[in-house]
N, C-alpha and C positions, 0 to 999 in steps of 0.2 A: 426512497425505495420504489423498486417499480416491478412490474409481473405481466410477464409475458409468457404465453400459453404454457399457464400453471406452471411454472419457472420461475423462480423467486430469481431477479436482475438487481444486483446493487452496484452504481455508481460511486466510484472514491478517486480520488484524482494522483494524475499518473507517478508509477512511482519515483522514489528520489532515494540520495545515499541513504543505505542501509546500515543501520547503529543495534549497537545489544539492546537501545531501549526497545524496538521494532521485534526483534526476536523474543524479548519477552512476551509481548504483545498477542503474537502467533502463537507462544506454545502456552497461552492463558487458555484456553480451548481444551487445551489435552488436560493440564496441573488442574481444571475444577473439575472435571467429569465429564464437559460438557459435551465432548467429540467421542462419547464413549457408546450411547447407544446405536444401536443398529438403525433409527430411523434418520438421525445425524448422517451417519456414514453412506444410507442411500439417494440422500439428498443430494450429500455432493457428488457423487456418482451422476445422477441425475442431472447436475449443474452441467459435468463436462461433455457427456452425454448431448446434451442442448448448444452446450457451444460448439459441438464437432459438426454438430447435423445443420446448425442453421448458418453453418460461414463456410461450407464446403467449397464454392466457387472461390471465395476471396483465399482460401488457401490454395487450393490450385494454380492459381494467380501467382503467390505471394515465390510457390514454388519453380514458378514456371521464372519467375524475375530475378532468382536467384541463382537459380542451376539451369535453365532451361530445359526443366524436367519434363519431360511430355506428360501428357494430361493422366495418362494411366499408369505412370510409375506415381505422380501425385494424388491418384486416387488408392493407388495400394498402401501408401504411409495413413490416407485417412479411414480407408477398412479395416486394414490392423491394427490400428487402434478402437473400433468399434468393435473387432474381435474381442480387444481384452476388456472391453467394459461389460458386455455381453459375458462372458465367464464368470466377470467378478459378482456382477449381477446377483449371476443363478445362483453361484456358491457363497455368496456372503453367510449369511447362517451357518451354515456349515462350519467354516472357516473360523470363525466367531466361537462356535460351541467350545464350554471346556473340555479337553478333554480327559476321562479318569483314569488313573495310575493305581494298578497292584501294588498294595501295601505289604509288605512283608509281616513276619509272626511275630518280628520285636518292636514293632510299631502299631500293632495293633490295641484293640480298637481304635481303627483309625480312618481316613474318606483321603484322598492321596489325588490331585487336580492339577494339570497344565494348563492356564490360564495364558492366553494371547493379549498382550494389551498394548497401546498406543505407548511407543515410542517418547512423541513430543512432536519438536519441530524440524522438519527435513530442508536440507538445501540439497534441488533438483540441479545439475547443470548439464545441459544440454549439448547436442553435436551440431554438425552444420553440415555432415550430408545430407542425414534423414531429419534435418531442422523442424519437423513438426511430428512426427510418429514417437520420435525418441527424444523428445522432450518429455511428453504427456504420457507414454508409456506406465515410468515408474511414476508418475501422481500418480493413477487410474490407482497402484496397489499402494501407496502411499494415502490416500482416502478412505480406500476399504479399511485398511487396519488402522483409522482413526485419528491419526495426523494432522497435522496442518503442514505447509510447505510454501518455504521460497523456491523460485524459478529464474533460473541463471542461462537463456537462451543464449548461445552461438553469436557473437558479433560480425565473425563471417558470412551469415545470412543473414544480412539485413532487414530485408523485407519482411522475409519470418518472423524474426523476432522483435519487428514494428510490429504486426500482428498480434501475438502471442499479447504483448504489452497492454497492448490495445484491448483486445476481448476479455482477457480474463478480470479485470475490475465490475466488467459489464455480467458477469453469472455468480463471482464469488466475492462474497463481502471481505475486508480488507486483513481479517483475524483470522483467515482461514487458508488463503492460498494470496500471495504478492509475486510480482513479477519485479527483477530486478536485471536493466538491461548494463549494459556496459563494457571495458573494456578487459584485457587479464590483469589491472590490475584491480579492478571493481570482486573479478573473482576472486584473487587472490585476498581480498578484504574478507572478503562472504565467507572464505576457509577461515581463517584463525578463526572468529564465532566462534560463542558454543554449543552450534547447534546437534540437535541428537542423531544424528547422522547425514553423511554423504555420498551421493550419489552421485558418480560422474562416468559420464560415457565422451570417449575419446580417444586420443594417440597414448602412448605410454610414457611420452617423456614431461607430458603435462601432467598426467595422473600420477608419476612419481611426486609432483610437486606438492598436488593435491594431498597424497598419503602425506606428505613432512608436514606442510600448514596444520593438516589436523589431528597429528600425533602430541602439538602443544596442549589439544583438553579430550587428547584420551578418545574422540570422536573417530565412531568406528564410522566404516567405510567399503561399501559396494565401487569398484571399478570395473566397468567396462570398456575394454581396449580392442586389442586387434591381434595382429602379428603374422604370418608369411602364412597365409592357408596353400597346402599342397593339393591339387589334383593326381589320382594315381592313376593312369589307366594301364591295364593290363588285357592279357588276351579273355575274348567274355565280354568284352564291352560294345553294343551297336557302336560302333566309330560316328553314324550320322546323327543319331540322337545325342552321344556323346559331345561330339563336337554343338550342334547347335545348342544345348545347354550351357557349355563352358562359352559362344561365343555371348549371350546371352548373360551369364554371369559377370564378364567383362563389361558389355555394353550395358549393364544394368545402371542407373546413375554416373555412368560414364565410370564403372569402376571403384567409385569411390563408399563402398561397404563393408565397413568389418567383417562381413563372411564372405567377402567375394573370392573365387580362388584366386590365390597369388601366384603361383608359376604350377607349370605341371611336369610328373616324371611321369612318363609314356615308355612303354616298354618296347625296345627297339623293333621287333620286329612291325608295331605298329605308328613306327613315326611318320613314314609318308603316305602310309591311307590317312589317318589321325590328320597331317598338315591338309591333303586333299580335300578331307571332308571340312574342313573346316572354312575353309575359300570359300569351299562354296555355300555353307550354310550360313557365311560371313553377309557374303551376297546376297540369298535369298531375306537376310534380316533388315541390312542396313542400304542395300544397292551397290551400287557400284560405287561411289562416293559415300564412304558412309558420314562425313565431317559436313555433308550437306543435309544429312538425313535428319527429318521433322521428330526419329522417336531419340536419337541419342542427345545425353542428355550434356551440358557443358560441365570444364570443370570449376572450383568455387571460384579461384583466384587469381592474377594475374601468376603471383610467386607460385603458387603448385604448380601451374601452366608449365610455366618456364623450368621446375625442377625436372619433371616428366618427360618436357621436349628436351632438354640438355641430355640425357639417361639415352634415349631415342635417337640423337644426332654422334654418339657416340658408337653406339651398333652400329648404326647407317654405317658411319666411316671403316668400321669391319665386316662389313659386309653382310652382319647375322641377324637383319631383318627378314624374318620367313616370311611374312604375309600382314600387309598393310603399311603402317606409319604414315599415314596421310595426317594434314594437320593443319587448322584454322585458329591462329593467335587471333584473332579479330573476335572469334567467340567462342576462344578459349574450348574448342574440341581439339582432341586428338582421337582416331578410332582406334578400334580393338586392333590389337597388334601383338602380331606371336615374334617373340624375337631368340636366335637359337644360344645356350650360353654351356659351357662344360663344365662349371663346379662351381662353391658356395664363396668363392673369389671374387666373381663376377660384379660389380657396384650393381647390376639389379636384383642383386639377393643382400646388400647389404641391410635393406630396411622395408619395411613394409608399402608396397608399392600406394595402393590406392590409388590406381588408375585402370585406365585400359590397356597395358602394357602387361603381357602372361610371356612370361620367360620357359623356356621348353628346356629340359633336358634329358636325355636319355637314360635309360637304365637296363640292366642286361637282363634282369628277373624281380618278379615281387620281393624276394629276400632284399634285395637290394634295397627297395625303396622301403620296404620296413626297416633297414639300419641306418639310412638318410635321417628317417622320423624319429628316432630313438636320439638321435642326436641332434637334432634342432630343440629352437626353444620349441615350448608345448605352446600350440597357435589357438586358435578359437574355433577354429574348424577342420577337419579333414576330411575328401571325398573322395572317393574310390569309386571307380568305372569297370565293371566287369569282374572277374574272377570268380567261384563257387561259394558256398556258403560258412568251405572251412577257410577261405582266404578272408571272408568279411570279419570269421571269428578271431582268426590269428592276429588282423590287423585293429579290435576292439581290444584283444587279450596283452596286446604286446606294445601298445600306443598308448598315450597321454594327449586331449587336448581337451578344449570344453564343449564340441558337438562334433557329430561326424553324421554324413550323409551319402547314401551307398547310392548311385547312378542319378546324383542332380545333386545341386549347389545353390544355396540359398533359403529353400524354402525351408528347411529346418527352424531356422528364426523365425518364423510365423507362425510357429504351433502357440495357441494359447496358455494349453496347458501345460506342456511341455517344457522345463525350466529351462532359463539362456543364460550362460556365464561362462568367464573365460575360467581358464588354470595356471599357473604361473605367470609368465609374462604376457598373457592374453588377458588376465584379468582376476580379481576375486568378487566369489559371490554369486548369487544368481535372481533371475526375476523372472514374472512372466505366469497372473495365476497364483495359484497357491503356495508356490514359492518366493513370489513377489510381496506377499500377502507377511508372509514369515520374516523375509527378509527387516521389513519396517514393522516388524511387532516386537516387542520382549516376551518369551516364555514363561512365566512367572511360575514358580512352584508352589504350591500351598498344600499343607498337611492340618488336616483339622482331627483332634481329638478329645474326648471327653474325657470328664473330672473322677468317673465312677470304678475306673478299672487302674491304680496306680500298685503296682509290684514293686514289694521292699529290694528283690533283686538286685534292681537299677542302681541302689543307689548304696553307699558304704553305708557299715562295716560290707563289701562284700562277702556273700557265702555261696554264690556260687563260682563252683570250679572253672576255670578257661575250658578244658577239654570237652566238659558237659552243654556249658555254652557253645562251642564248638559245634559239637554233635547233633544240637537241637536246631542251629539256623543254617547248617552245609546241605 
């Protein structure tokens, strides 16, 4: 064991196939007690805490090898995560405390308590855009609420999840948090377990798999997925700030963000300021070549590459690229690119893009695109450019999705306390905070009463009437 500034570092050697004896092992921590006080759960808070702060450059790195993230999309995965530790921090106690329940008059004398307690043991699995933010994320409230946790990184992002591998044995001893690297079918092992929950952030058709594996032991399950986030713009909206946030949302990790907008409906009369302003704040972001530009970021794969560019070579040939379609197979960029399409036919509305590719269509009035929304699946985000404050309400009042963000896109995900989750096919569940906190706790009820006040009432021969009993607890 070793200790580095005031940091308790324990060495264990890297990991290997994961077996039910290993999960037992993990959640021996939670079944003694031992992960139950408050000074346990700021330890390892503490732990990750230390690993975030003293490896900063070698994730930046790790991100830069993977995606070609520029240095300050790879500093925003590791400040948002120092956001939520920084939250959990303050409010552990809190969060922690019982909290007490009004007892009604036929249970009294009585003390009525919601109790938060540790779950057991979580399997974390991880994404491969934000390969380091949304990995560690859900630990961060996985920890507070007393846990212990496997960690199922992204084999997509290699580098990442050499990392991840790599540090976490060096902060956390091997009964508390394990890294288990590999391929899907290593996950697919990790699912059937029976571990006390799952946690998976990713596409939907892998998280469908996930839900089946873990419906064999009853293991509930947080999903976070994605699905065709709309941009609305209506009249009300600055078109230039408009525009440069959505080109921005686009180029953000080159696109690939479960909140990033996925097409937008623009209200006709502002489709060609909207396309104008957008060129040019295209340009003022990324230059003139944006496929050359040091901030956009590549995408993971060679195969996504090629899905994206085929999607793209198909417009081309109809001629409904508005603005961009530049493209570097060499390192896997393609820039932001507005491309024009007329209805929900279109192969770039068949699926969740995750790129830089924003499909533009038209719409004659806000009514319109609130009955577009009414009839899509419910996405994980919606945002709306412009309109008054009874168009924001109409469109909260008459919409379904699991965030909505009224003149910018994205930063919604980065509220700490603020809960994130999708709703139907965007996802279940939420985290993030106090909600995070709840997520990996169980509720426990407990009624405590004493021996000194027992009424014959309760119990047969009954004598009292229904109607009087009635009358006395309505």
């Amino acid at each position: 064991m070793q200790r580095s500034q005031g940091t308790v570092m324990v060495q264990i050697a890297e990991s290997s196939p994961f077996s039910a004896t290993d999960l037992d092992a993990l959640r021996a921590p939670v079944v003694t007690g031992t992960s139950r006080p408050e000074a346990w759960r700021r330890l390892q808070l503490d732990r990750l805490h230390a690993l975030v702060c003293g490896h900063e450059q070698e994730v930046l790195d790790a991100l830069h090898q993977d995606l070609l993230k520029p240095p300050l999309e790879g500093m925003a995965e590791v400040v948002s995560l120092l956001q939520e530790l920084k939250l959990a921090r303050r409010n552990l106690r809190r969060w922690m405390r019982p909290q007490s329940i009004r007892v009604p008059l036929v249970q009294q004398p009585g003390r009525a308590q919601l109790i938060r307690e540790p779950l057991g043991c979580v399997l974390l699995i991880g994404p491969w855009n934000l390969p380091f933010s949304l990995t560690f994320w859900p630990l961060v409230s996985a920890l507070a609420a007393g846990n212990t946790a496997v960690i199922k990184p992204s084999e997509q992002a290699t580098a990442t999840a050499e990392l991840i591998e790599r540090l976490v044995p060096l902060y956390f001893p091997g009964d508390v948090v394990r890294v288990v690297n590999g391929d899907a079918r290593v996950a697919a092992n990790l699912v059937r377990l029976r571990f006390d929950h799952i946690f998976f952030t990713g596409g939907g058709r892998i998280g469908a798999k996930v839900l089946e594996g873990a419906a064999a032991n009853l293991t509930p399950v947080t999903l976070e997925l994605g699905g065709k986030n709309p941009a609305v713009v209506i009249p009300g909206a600055d078109l230039a700030v408009t525009a440069r946030r959505l080109i921005w949302g686009k180029g953000f990790n080159a696109g690939q963000a479960c909140v990033a907008p996925d097409h937008i409906l623009v209200d006709q009369s502002l489709r060609e300021p909207l396309l104008q302003a957008m060129t040019d704040q295209r340009r003022a972001l990324y230059g003139a070549n944006p496929v050359q530009s040091e901030h956009l970021a590549s995408l993971i794969s060679e195969r996504h590459y090629q899905r994206l560019a085929g999607l793209l070579d198909t417009a081309r040939s109809e001629g409904r690229v508005l603005l961009g379609g530049e493209c570097d197979a060499t390192q896997r960029r393609i820039a932001p690119t507005l491309i024009s399409i007329q209805n929900d036919s279109d192969p770039l509305m068949a699926d969740e893009l995750f790129g830089p590719l924003l499909p533009m269509i038209e719409i004659p009035d806000f009514k319109a695109a609130i009955t577009r929304l009414q009839q899509q699946d419910k996405p994980l985000a919606i945002y709306l450019f412009g309109g008054d404050p009874s168009e924001q309400d109409q469109l909260l009042h008459s919409t379904s999705s699991g965030t909505v963000c009224f003149n910018d896109v994205i930063l919604q995900a980065g509220v700490p306390g603020l809960p994130f989750g999708g709703v139907g096919a965007s996802g279940m569940g939420t985290h993030h905070g106090e909600a995070g906190f709840r997520t990996f706790s169980h509720e426990r009820s407990v009624l405590k009463r004493p021996f000194w006040l027992d009424l014959p009432q309760r119990y047969p021969p009954y004598t009292l009437k229904p109607e009087t009993f009635r009358r006395l607890l309505s």
